[in-house]
Structure formats: C-alpha cells, structure tokens
C-alpha positions in Angstrom: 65.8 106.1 56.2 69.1 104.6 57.4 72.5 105.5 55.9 74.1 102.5 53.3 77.4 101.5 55.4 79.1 102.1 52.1 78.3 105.6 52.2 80.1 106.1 54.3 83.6 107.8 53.9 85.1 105.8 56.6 84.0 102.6 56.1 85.1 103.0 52.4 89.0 103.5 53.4 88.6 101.0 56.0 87.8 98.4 53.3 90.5 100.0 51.7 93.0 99.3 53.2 92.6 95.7 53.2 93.0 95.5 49.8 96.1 93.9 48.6 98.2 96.4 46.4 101.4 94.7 46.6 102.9 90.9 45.9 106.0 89.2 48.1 108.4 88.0 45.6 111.8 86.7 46.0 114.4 87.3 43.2 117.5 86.4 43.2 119.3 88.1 46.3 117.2 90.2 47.0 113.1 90.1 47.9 110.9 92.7 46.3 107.3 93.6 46.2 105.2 93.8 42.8 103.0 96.1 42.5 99.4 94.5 41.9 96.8 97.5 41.6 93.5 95.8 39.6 91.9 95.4 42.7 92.3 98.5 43.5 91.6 100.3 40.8 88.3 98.3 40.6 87.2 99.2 43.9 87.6 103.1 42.9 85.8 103.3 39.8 83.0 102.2 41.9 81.0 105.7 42.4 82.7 109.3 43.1 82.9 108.5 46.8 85.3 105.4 46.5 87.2 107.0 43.7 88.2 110.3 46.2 88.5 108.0 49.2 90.3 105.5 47.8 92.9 107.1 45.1 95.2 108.5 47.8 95.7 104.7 48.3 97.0 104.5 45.6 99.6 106.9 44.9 100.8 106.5 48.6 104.0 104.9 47.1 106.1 105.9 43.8 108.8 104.3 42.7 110.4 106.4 40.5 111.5 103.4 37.9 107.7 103.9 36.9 108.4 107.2 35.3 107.8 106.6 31.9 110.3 109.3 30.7 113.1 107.5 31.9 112.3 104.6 28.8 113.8 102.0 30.3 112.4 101.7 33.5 114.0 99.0 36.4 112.2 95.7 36.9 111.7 96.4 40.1 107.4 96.6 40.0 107.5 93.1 38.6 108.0 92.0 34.9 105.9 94.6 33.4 107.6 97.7 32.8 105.1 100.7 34.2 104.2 103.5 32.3 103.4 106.7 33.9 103.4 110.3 32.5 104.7 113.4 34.2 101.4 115.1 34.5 99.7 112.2 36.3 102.0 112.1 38.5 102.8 115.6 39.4 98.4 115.2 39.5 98.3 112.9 41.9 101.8 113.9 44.2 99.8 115.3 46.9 98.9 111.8 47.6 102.7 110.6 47.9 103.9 109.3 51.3 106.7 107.5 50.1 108.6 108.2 47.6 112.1 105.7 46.2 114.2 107.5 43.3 117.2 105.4 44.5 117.2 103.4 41.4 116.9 106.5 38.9 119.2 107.1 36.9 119.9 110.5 35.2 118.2 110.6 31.2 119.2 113.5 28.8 115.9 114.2 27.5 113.5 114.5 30.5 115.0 114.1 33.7 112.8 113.7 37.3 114.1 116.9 38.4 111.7 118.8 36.0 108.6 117.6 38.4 107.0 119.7 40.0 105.9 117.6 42.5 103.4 118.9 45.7 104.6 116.5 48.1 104.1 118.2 51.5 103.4 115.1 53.9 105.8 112.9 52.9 107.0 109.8 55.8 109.9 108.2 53.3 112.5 109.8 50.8 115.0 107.4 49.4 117.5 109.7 46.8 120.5 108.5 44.8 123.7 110.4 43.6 121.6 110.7 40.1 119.1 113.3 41.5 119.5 116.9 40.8 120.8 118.5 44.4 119.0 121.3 44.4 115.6 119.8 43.2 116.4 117.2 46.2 116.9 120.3 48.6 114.1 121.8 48.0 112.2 118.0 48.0 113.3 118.0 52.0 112.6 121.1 52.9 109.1 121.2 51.6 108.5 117.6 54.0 109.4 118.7 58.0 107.5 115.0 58.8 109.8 113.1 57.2 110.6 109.9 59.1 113.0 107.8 56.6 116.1 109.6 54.6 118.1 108.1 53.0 120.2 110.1 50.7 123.3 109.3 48.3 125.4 112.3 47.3 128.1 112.5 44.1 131.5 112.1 45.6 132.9 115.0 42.8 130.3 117.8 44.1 132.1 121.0 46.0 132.1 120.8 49.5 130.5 124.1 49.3 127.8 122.6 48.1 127.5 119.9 49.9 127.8 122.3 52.9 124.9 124.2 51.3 122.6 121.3 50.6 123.1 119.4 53.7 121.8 122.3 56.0 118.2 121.4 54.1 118.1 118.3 56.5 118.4 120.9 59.9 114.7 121.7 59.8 113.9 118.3 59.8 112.6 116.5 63.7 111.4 113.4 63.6 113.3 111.6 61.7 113.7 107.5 62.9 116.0 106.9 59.9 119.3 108.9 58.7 121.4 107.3 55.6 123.3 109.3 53.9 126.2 107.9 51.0 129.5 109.3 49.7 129.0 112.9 51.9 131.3 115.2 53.1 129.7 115.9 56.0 130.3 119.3 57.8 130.8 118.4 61.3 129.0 120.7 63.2 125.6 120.7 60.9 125.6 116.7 60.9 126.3 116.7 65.0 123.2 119.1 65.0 121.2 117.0 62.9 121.8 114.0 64.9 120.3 116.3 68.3 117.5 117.4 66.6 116.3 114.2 65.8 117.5 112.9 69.0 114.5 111.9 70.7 113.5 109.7 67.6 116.0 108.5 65.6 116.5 104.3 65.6 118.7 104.3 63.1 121.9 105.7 61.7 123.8 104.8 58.3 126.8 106.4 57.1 129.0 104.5 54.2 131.6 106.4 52.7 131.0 109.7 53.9 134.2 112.2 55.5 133.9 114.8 57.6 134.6 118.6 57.1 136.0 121.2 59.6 136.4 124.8 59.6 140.2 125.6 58.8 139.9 129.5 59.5 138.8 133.1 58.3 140.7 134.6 55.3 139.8 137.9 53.6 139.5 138.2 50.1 140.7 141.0 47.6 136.9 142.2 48.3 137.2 142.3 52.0 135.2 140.1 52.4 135.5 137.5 55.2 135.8 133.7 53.8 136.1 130.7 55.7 137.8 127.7 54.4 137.6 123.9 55.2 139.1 121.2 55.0 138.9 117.3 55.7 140.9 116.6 58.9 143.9 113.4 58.9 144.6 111.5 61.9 148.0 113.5 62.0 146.2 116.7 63.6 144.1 114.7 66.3 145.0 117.6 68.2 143.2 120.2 66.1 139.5 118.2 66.8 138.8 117.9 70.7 136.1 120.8 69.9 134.6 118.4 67.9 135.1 115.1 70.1 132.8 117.2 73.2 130.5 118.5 70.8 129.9 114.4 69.6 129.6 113.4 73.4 127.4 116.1 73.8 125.0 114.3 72.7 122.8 111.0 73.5 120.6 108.8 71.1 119.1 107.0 73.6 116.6 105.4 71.0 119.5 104.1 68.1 119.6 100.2 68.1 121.4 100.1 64.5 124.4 101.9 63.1 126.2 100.8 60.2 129.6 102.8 59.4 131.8 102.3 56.9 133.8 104.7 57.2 137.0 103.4 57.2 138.5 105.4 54.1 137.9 108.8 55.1 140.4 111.1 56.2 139.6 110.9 59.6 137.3 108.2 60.6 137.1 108.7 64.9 134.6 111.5 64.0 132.0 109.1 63.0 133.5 106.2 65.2 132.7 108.6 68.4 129.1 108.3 67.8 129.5 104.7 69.5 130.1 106.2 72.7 126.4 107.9 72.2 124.3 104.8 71.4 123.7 103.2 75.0 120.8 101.2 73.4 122.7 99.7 70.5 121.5 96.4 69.6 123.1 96.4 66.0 126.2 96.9 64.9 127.5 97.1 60.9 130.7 98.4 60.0 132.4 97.9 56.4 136.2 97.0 56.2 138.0 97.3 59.1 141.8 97.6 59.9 143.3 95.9 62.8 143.7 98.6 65.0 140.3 100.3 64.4 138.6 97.1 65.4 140.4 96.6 68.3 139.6 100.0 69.7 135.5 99.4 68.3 136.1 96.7 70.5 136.5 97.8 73.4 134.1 101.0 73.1 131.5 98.9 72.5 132.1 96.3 75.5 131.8 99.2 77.4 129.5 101.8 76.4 127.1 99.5 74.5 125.6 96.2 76.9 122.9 95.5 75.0 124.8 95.1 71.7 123.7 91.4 70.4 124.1 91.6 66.3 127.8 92.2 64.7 127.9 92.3 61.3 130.7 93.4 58.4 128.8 94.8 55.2 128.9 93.2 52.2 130.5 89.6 53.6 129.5 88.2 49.6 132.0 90.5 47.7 134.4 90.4 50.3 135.1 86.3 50.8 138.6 87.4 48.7 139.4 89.9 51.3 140.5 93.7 51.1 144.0 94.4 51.9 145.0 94.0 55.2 142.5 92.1 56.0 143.4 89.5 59.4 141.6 86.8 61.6 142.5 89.4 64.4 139.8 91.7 62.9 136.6 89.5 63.3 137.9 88.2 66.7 137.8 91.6 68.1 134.1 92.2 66.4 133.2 89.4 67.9 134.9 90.1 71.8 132.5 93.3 71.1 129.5 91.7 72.8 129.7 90.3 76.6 129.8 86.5 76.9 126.8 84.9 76.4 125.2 87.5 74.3 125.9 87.3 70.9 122.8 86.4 69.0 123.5 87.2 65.5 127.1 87.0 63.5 128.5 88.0 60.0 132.4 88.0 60.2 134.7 86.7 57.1 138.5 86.5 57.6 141.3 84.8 56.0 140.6 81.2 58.0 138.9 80.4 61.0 141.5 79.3 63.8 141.4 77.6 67.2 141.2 80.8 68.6 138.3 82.2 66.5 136.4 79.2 67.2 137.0 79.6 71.1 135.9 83.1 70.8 132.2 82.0 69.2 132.2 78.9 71.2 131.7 82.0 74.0 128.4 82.3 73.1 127.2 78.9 72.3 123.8 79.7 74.7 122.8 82.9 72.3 124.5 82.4 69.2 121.5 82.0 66.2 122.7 83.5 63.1 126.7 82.7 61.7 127.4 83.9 58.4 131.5 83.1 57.9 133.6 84.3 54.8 136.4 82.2 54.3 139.5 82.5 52.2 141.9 79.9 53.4 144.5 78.5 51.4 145.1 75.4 53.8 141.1 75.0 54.6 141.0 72.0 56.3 141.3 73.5 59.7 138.8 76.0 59.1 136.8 73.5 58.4 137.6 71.2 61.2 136.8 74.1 63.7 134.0 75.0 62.3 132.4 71.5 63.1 133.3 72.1 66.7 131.5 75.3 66.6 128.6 73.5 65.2 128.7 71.0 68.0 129.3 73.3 70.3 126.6 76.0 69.3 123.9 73.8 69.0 121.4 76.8 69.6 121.9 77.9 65.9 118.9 78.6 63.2 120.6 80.3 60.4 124.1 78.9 58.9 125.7 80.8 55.7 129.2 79.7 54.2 130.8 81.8 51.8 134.0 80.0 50.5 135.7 79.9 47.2 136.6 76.1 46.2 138.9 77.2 43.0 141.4 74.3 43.8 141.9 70.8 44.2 142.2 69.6 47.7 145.4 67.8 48.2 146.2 64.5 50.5 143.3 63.8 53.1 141.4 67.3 53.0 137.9 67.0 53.0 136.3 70.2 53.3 133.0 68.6 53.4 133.0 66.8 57.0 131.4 70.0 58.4 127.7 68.8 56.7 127.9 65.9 59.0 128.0 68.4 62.1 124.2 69.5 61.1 122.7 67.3 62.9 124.4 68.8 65.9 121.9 71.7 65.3 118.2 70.4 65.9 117.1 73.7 65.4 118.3 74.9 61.7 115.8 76.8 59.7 118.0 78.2 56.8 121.1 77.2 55.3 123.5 79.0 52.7 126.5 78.0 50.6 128.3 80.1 48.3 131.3 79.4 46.0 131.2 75.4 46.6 132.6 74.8 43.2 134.7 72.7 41.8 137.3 73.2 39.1 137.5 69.5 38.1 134.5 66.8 38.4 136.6 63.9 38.1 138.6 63.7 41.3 135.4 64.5 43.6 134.6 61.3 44.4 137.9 59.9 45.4 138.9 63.4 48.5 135.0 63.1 49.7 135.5 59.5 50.7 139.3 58.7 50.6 142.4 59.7 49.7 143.8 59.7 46.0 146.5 57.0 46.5 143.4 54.4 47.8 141.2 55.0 44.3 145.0 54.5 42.4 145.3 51.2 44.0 142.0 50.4 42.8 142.7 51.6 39.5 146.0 49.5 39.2 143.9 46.8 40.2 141.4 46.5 38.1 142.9 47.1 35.0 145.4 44.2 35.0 143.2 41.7 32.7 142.7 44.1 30.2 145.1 47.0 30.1 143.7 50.1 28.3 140.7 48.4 27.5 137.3 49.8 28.3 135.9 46.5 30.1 139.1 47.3 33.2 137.8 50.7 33.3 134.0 49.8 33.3 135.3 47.0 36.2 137.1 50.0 37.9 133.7 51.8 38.0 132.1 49.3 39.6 134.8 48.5 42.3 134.8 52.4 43.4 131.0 52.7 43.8 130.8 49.4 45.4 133.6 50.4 47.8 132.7 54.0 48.2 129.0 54.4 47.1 128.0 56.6 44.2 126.5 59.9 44.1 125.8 60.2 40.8 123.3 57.5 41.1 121.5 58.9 44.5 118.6 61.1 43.8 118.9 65.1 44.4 116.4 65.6 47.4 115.8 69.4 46.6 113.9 68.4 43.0 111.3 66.1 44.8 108.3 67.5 45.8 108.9 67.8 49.0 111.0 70.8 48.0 110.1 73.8 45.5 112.8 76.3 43.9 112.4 79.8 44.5 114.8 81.2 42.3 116.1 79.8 39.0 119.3 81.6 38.2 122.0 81.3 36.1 125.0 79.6 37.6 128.3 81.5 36.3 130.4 80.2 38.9 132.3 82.0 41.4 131.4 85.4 40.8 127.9 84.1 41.9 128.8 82.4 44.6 127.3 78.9 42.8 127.8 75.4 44.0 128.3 72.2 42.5 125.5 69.8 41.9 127.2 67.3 43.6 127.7 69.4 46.4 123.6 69.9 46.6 123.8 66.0 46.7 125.8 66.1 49.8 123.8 68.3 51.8 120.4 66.8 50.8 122.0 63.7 52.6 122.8 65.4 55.9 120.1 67.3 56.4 117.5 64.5 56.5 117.0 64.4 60.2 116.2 68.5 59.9 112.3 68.6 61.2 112.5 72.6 61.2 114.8 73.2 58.2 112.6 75.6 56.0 115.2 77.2 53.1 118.5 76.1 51.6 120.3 78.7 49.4 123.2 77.6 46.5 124.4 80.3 45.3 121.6 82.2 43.1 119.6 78.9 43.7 117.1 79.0 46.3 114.9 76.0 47.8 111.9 76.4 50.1 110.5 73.1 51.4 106.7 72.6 51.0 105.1 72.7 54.5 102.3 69.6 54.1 103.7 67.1 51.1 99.8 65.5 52.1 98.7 68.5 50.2 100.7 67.8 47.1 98.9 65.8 44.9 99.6 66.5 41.1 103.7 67.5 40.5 103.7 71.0 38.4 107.1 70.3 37.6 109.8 68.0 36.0 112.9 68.4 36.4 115.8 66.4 34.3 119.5 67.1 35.3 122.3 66.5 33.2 123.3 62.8 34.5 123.7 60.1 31.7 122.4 57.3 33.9 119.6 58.6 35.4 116.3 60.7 35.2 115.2 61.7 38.9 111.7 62.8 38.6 109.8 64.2 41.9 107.4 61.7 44.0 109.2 58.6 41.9 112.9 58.9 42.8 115.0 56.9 39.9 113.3 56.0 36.7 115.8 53.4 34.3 117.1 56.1 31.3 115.9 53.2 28.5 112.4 54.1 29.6 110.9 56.5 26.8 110.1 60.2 28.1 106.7 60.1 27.0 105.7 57.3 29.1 107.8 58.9 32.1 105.5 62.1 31.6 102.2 60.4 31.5 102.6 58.1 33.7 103.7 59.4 36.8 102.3 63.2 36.1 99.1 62.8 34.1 98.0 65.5 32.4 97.9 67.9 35.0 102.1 69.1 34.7 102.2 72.6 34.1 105.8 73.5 33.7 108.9 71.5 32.6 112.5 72.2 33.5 115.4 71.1 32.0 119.1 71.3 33.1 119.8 69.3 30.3 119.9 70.5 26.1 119.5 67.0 25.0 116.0 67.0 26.5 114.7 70.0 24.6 113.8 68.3 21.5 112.1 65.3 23.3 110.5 67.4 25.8 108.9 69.4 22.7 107.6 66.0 21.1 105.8 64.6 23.7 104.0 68.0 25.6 101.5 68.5 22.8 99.4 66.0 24.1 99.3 68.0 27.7 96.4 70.0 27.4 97.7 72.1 31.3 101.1 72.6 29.7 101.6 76.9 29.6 105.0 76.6 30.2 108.6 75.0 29.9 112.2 76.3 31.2 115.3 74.7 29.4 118.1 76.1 31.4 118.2 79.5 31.3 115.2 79.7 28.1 111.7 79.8 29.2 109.1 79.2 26.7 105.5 80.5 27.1 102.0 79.2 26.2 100.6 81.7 23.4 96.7 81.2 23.6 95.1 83.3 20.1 
C-alpha cells in the first residue's frame, strides 16, 4: 500500500510555505504588510497532521499591536484591528521567530511585560523605550540565536541600569543587525559586543545614543569599593586613547551599513571611530552634522572606506527647514566622501545648491542613480538653475526626489519650475518625488511660469480700455493671456487617466506634508511624456503608479472630478464640456461596470449620489477625504 503524499510531514510544510500569509500594501510613507491568514488557517484545520505541521507557520511573526490588552491596537496588520488574548499567545510563543513590540506602547491595566512568553529560538527582536527593561533583559538572554536587535532605551533610565541591562546583549554571537536608540552605552561592553558579533554583523545603527567611561574607584562609608562613570566631552580627548585602541582593535569586515547620529552626545569620536573599522562599507547614514564633523567623516571615509557608494543624511523630510548650523559646506563634504566616479546613491539637503555643489555631483555623473536634495533657499532660482545642469549632466539617474518649501511668491523672472524641462535629459527615470511645491496664492501662477509680472500688467492695461471695470475687459483679458501663454487650467491632469492609478489618497494639509499644488501635477504630467521607463510619481502624501499594459484596461473603476469650474477630466475621454449632465457623463463613457467614484470636489457629492443608484457595480465612493461603503443586508 503506498503512503498518500499528504501524509507526509514534509510535504505538508512544503505546501506550507507557499501559502500566502501576508499582503504588500503601500500607505502613505511608508509600505506595510497585512496580515492575510484564512488560507492558512484553512489549510490547518485540515486533519491533526496539517494542524501541528502547519501552526508554527503561523505564529512565526507577532506583532505586538495584536495584543488585545493594549485596546487600541496600531493599524499596522491592515484595517482590522486584531484581537489576541494573552494565553494564546503565551500558548503558542514557542512558535515565535520574530517578534516587533516597537509600536507598543505602555497600558495601565495589563501591560506586555506580564507574558510569560517561551521564546527560545527567536531570529528578530524589535523593542521600544515602552518595554519593561528587565522583562526585555531577560527576553535576550533567553534567545543566544538572535540575528536582528533592534532596541530603543528611555533616555531618563540610570546609567546603572542601563550598564546592567546592556551586558544581556554580551552572550549574544551571531547577530547581522545591532540598533540600539537613546543608550548610554558603556564603552567597553558595546566595543565587546561589536567583536563578538564580528564575524557576522552587516549592519550597525546607533541614533542618539552617548557613551560612558569609567571615572575611578571610590570607597564608600561601607568600604566598599564603587566605581563611578561618567559621559566624557571633547574637552578631555586626552583622558580616551584607551578607548580609541580598544575601537581600532577591532575589524567588521562584513558591515556595509552604519547609520550614526550621534551628533549630540557628549562625545561623538567614540562612535565616529567605528568608520575606521568598516573596510567594506557600502552605506553610509549619519543624522545632523556640523561643519567640522563632516569634514573629518570626510576624509576618514575617502580613506578607510573604497567601496562606499550610498551617502545619506536621516530624516532629509523634516529637515528641508534645516537645524542650526546647518551649511552647503556640510553635504559637499558628504558627498567628496566617495571617490570620483562612484557615488551611486545621494540624500543631501542644505541651505541652496551652489556652483560648487553642483560640480561636486556633476563628479559622478557615470554612477550617480538616486538624488534626493532638501532645499531651503531664500533666493532659489540658482538652485534651481544648477540643478538643471546636474540633470543634464547626470543623465545616468533613475530616482529624483525634491523637497523644497514654496511659502512665497517668486519675484521678477524666477521660475523655479525650468528644472521639469531637464527630464528629458534623463531617459532612464523610474521614480520621481516632489515635496512642498505649494503655493501661497493661485492667482499670480500663471503669469512667473511663463513670463514676468510686468508682461501680464501690460496685457491687463490693455485690454480693459473699452470697458474699464467691467467684466466683458476682464473676460477679454482672460482670453488674451491664454491665447498668449496657453492655459493650464484647461489641459487635462495626465496622472487621473487611466494610464495612471493612485496609490495613496491622503489628505493634503500643506507644508507640513510636504503637498504640491495641482497645478504643479499639471506641469510635470507635461514633461514627463517622453518617459518610456517612468514607473511612480510621488506629490507629497499623493502617490501614482502607472499601469504597465493600458491594452489591458478595458472598463475605468474610477472617476475622478477635480475642483476646476470649466472642466470635468474624466480617464480614457480627456475633456468633457461642463453643460453636459453627470449622468450621461457616467453612463456613457463608464457603463455600468464603475466601481468607485472620487471626488476632489463638494459640489459633486449631491449629483454623484443622484445618478449612482442606477449602477448596479457601485460598492464604493470617496469625496475628498470621506469614503462611503456599499452596505449589502
């Protein structure tokens, strides 16, 4: 009698594992996976075998926003909020292999620290500040296999304690990842840390964290022998040679990233050694930098680090204002880090991009693929003139981002925009970003795009001489302008056809979210027609994706109605005249087969709910920020 295949224990998990659990999803700025278990959990209530071959499947990740004791659990495993009691999951812990409490946060009537979990093979530990120390000491010491830590400590903890706690993370051996937040690192016990794990580790993140010395020995009243620490300035350099062998002491020849930001502690060079360490380096993050610290970075990593191709500064969004001290001088030294030639992937913001900024990119015009720039330039129209040189002269590039915030008018003949006409330079673009493209006032955009404001008040004057005041010279004044200059408002927006689908429907709150201006998703519609490879285009919170095979596109599953009076752009039909009634726009050009409806525009709402009862498909309608569901009973 021969054996089923399915009885098999092995086959079983095989099938297993090609079982989808998760979903891709991006929202907002981030991407996330949503956890998607029915097939799962209908594959294990199959018979006894698939349930005890299967379940450890299942519980091989927890995210601790699931806990149901913390009530109002994260949305982070998708629009459902998950429900799971304590004694299931300290059931089922053995199973755990990775386990993320980085978005708990601390509840006053059952907290996560009161699990009693029996995790013993855990791969990945991600802890926040929130997490009761001790519970997460004993957490790492129970899992020697560990491969990812990342773990955020509460800045207002004793260093005694921090002392204490850290020394859990010297057993561990094979870790490949190291993050630790807001530490106050002993010195000796993290240089340790980083040679046990020497012969593994890829990469190393320390934000915010200080280091701690041994100041000396006292005796107590007791007699007993204390010793004291303290966190050492850069005004006893003197005091920390010990400490500057012991870091050289040591070689991670496997780490390709660091990311420091470290800037604020009492004595950065302890961390900043570590570059002398990293032959291999590939990546380099660093958070806000002085002058002087990146000019020395500089040249330790032109010389100890050859391979080095990625310079980025942290958080480039919240920073396009600038922290004090902030200088040009700062990103050109990050980027004379890398030889000539070799500089692949870019995220610098600075106060203005100058001539010689744009000679130091222009250095790497054969390598150069990624260039995020933060700008905050009063007088932007040179930064914007160099930066279409470095478009035509880096020609190489696939991923553009420019954060810049537009809070004034521009004055005389700046035209911050000329820069969209230098994408063509770059055949090979796949994604573009623009944040902060706002504009304070919509009336004057018109006249700095094409000309200056004195040419529009000479057409003014002139048009207005028949009939002074009257509405017919300003409807004639209209005319003139868009004749002259053409007219945006009446161009359709290419990013709601259907060769384009939106991602990500945010809400636009202006600078604070980086959002742009319709009109400014008008312009760059327009220049990046000629584009083959462009794939994504990011405003903002507003994200489109272009749809691969438009052939395969036969019914529109959306409308979408901005707020111009003149005009309703509607996907596959370009303009439709505004007299023409909304229910014969619908019908007409979607059938019967539209399955969402979305609005930019308030006036719509009661028209859009007049005419979609007779769409049988219809489940679901966004007006702005309001999205209305489908209830079947």
């Amino acid at each position: 009698m021969k054996t089923h295949p399915l009885s098999l224990g092995e086959i079983v998990l095989v099938i297993g594992q090609f079982i989808p659990l998760w979903e891709f999803v991006h929202s907002a700025d981030e991407d996330i996976w949503l956890f998607k278990p029915k097939d799962l959990l209908a594959a294990i209530s199959v018979n006894r075998l698939f349930r005890a071959t299967l379940t450890p499947l299942l519980w091989s990740v927890c995210v601790g926003s699931a806990f149901k004791s913390l009530g109002e659990a994260q949305l982070c495993l998708g629009p459902t909020i998950c429900d799971i009691p304590f004694d299931i999951v300290e059931k089922n812990s053995w199973a755990i292999r990775f386990l993320n409490l980085s978005r708990y946060s601390r509840r006053s009537d059952r907290r996560v620290d009161l699990l009693k979990l029996n995790c013993s093979r855990l791969q990945e530990l991600h802890l926040n500040a929130s997490v009761d120390c001790a519970w997460a000491t004993r957490l790492v010491q129970a899992n020697p296999e560990l491969r990812v830590l990342h773990w955020a400590q509460m800045s207002r903890i004793s260093i005694r304690s921090e002392i204490r706690e850290f020394a859990s993370v010297l057993s561990l051996r094979r870790l490949r990842y190291l993050g630790l937040h807001e530490w106050n690192l002993y010195t000796p016990h993290f240089y340790r840390v980083l040679a046990n794990n020497a012969e593994h580790l890829e990469e190393l993140r320390l934000t915010h964290c200080d280091s701690i010395v041994s100041k000396r020995l006292t005796r107590d009243e007791t007699g007993k022998v204390r010793r004291t620490f303290m966190i050492p300035t850069e005004t006893r350099v003197e005091e920390f040679e010990p400490m500057k062998k012991m870091c050289l002491s040591i070689r991670l020849g496997k780490v390709k990233t660091l990311h420091l930001d470290v800037e604020r502690s009492g004595f950065p060079l302890a961390f900043y050694w570590l570059i002398r360490v990293v032959p291999a380096l590939e990546t380099a993050l660093f958070g806000g930098l002085k002058e002087s610290t990146a000019k020395e970075l500089s040249l330790t990593l032109r010389k100890s680090c050859p391979r080095l191709r990625t310079v980025w500064q942290d958080n480039i969004r919240n920073r396009i204002i600038g922290p004090p001290g902030l200088s040009n001088d700062t990103a050109l030294h990050l980027v004379s880090a890398c030889t000539p030639g070799h500089l692949v992937h870019s995220s610098l913001h600075g106060w203005r991009i100058d001539h010689t900024y744009m000679e130091a990119l222009s250095v790497h015009r054969d390598s150069l693929e990624t260039l995020e720039l933060g700008i905050r330039d009063e007088d932007y129209q040179d930064s914007f003139d160099n930066l279409c040189t470095i478009l035509e002269r880096c020609s190489r590039l696939k991923h553009l981002a420019v954060y810049f915030p537009m809070h004034r008018r521009p004055s005389g003949r700046q035209n911050p925009f000329l820069f969209l006409n230098k994408l063509a330079t770059c055949p090979g673009l796949e994604s573009l970003a623009f944040h902060g493209f706002i504009f304070p006032d919509d009336d004057y955009f018109d006249d700095y795009v094409y000309e200056s404001d004195d040419d529009f008040r000479s057409e003014y004057d002139s048009g207005s001489d028949d009939d002074s005041g009257s509405d017919e010279g300003a409807w004639r004044v209209s005319c003139d302008r868009r004749r002259k200059f053409g007219d945006y408002e009446l161009k359709s927006n290419i990013f709601h056809t259907s060769g384009w689908r939106e991602l990500h429907l945010g809400i636009d709150d202006g600078f604070n979210r980086g959002g742009c201006s319709d009109r400014f998703e008008r312009l760059v519609g327009d220049a990046i027609g000629s584009l083959s490879s462009l794939k994504r285009v990011v405003f903002g919170c507003k994200s489109y994706v272009k749809v691969l095979s438009s052939s395969s596109v036969h019914r529109a599953n959306s409308i979408v109605l901005p707020t111009s009076k003149e005009i309703k752009v509607m996907p596959r039909t370009g303009a439709i005249d505004a007299d023409r009634d909304l229910d014969e726009v619908i019908h007409d050009d979607f059938g019967e087969d539209v399955e969402a409806v979305k609005s930019s525009n308030n006036k719509f709402r009661k028209m859009a709910f007049d005419v979609i009862g007779t769409l049988p498909a219809m489940n679901c309608i966004v007006l702005n920020s309001d999205m209305f569901e489908k209830v079947f009973l």
